[in-house]
C-alpha positions in Angstrom: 9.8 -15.3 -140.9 6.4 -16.6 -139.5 6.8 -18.1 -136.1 4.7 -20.9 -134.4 4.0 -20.2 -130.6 3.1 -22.3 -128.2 0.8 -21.5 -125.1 1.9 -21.7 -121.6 -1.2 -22.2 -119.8 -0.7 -22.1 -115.7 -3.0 -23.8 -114.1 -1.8 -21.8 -111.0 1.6 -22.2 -110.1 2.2 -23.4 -106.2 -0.1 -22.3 -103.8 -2.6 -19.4 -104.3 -3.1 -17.2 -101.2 -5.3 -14.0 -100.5 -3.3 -11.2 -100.6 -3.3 -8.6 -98.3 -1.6 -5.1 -97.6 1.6 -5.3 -95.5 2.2 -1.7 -95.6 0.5 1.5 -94.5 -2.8 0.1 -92.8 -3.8 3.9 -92.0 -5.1 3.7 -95.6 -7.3 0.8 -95.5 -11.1 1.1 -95.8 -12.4 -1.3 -93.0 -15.9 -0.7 -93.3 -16.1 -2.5 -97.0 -13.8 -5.1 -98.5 -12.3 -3.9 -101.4 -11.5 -5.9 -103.5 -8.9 -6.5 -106.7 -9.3 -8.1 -109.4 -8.7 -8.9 -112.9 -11.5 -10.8 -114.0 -10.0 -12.7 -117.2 -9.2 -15.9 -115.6 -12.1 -18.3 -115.9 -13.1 -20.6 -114.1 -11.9 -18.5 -111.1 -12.9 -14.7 -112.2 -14.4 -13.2 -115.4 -16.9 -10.1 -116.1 -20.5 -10.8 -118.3 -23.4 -8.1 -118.1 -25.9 -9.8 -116.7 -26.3 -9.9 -112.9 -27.8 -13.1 -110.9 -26.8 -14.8 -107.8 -23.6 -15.5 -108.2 -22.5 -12.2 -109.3 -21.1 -9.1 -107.8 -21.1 -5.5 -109.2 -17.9 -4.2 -110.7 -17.5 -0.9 -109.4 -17.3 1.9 -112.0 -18.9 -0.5 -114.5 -22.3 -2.1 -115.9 -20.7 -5.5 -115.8 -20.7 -8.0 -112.9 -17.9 -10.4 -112.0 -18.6 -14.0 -111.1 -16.5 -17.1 -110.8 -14.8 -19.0 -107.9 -12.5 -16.3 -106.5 -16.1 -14.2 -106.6 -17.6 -16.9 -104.2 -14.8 -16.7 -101.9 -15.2 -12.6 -101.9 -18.9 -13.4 -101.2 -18.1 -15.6 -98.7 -15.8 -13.0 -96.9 -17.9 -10.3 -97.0 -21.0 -12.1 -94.9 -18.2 -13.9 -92.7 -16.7 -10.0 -91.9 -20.1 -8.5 -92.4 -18.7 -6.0 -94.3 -20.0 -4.6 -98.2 -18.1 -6.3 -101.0 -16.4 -4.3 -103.6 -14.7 -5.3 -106.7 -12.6 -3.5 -108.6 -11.2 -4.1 -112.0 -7.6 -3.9 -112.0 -4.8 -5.1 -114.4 -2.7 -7.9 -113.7 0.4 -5.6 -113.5 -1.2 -2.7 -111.0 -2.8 -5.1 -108.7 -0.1 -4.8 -106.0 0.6 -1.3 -106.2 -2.9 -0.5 -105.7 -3.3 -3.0 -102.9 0.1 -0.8 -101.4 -1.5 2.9 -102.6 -4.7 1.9 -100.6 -6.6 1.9 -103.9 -8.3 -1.7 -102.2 -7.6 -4.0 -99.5 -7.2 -7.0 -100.6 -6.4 -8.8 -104.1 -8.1 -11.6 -104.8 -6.5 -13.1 -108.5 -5.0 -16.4 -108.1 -1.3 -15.0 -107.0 0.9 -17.4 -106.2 3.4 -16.1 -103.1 6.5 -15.5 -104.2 9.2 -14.0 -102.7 9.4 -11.1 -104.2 6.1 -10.7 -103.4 6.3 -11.4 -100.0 8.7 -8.3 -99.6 5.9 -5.9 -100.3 2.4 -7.8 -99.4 1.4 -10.3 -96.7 -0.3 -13.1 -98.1 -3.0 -15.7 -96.2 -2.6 -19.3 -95.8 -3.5 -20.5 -98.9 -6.5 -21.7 -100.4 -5.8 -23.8 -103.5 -2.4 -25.9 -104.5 -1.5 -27.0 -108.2 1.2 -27.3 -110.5 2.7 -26.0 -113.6 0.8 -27.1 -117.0 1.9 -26.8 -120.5 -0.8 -26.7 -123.2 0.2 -28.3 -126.0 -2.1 -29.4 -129.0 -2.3 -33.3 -128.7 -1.3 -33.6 -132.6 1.9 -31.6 -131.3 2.5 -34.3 -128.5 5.4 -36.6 -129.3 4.3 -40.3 -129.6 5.0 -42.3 -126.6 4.3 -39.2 -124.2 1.0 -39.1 -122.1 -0.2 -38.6 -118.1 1.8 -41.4 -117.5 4.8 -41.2 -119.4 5.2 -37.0 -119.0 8.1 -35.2 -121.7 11.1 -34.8 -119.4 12.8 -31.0 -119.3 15.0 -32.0 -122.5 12.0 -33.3 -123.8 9.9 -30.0 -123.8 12.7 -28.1 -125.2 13.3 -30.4 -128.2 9.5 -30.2 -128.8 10.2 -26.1 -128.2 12.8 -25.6 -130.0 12.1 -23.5 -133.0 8.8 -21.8 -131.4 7.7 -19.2 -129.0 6.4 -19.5 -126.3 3.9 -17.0 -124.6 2.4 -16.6 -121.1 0.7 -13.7 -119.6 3.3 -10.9 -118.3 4.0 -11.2 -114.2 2.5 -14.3 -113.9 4.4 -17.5 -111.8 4.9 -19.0 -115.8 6.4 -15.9 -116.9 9.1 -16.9 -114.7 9.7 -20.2 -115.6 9.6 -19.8 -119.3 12.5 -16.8 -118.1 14.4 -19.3 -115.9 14.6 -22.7 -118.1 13.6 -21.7 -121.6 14.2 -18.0 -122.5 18.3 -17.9 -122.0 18.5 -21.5 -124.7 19.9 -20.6 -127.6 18.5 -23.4 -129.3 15.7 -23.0 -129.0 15.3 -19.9 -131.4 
């Protein structure tokens, strides 16, 4: 049976916070800021080859990481006066290597859960939005717009018979979890 699938597309869930190690500070390098990140979430981080002003190193690699969470690293490293470092890091091992003392600080866009919370400290944060579903606009029921949003019955009527697919750990991951993976219907 082929299957359609619709994205899930976060545009970050909540607020997005720094995220710093709440355990063992023994392990912690304080003469450089290191850094974690996953670098596949544009505008805010992504790799490219080519080094220029924005840029920073990734360590271990030829490629350089720039985007807005790269600016902010830059921006913490002159404020601290301390050498930047960024390591690439999956999504999934970002935490336990801020915990293991692999870096000091994640820097990906992670929203502060509570689960979270029980393991990591997290700064105030330092960019708010909401949830977004992207949906094709020939897929958007007629009637529905900015101003006239689907309501929650709405999305799963428009769901219902498709997928749908976010990145694994994310805040979405969650949600599609929590309202949309436990309806029958909508398989």
């Amino acid at each position: 049976m082929r299957r359609n699938y619709f994205a899930l597309g976060i545009t970050l869930f909540g607020a997005i916070s720094l995220a710093i190690s709440g355990c063992d500070t023994t392990k912690i390098n304080n003469s450089k800021l290191v850094i974690g990140m996953e670098r596949a979430y544009q505008p805010f981080k992504w790799s490219q080859n080519s080094a220029n002003e924005h840029t920073l190193p990734i360590d271990g690699s030829s490629e350089h990481a720039d985007g807005f969470d790269v600016a902010i690293a830059k921006y913490l490293g002159a404020d601290l006066n301390k050498e930047v470092i960024i390591k690439r890091i999956g999504w999934l091992d970002l935490i336990t290597s801020l915990n293991n003392g692999a870096i000091n600080m994640i820097l990906a866009g992670m929203s502060s859960t509570a689960s979270r919370r029980q393991t990591i400290d997290f700064t105030d944060p330092y960019l708010a939005s909401d949830l977004a579903f992207l949906i094709r606009e020939d897929n958007i029921p007629a009637g529905n717009n900015q101003e006239n949003p689907l309501d929650y019955q709405g999305l799963k009527d428009l769901f219902r018979g498709h997928s749908l697919i976010c990145q694994s750990g994310v805040a979405g991951d969650d949600i599609i979890d929590t309202y949309f993976a436990s309806d029958t219907s909508l398989n």
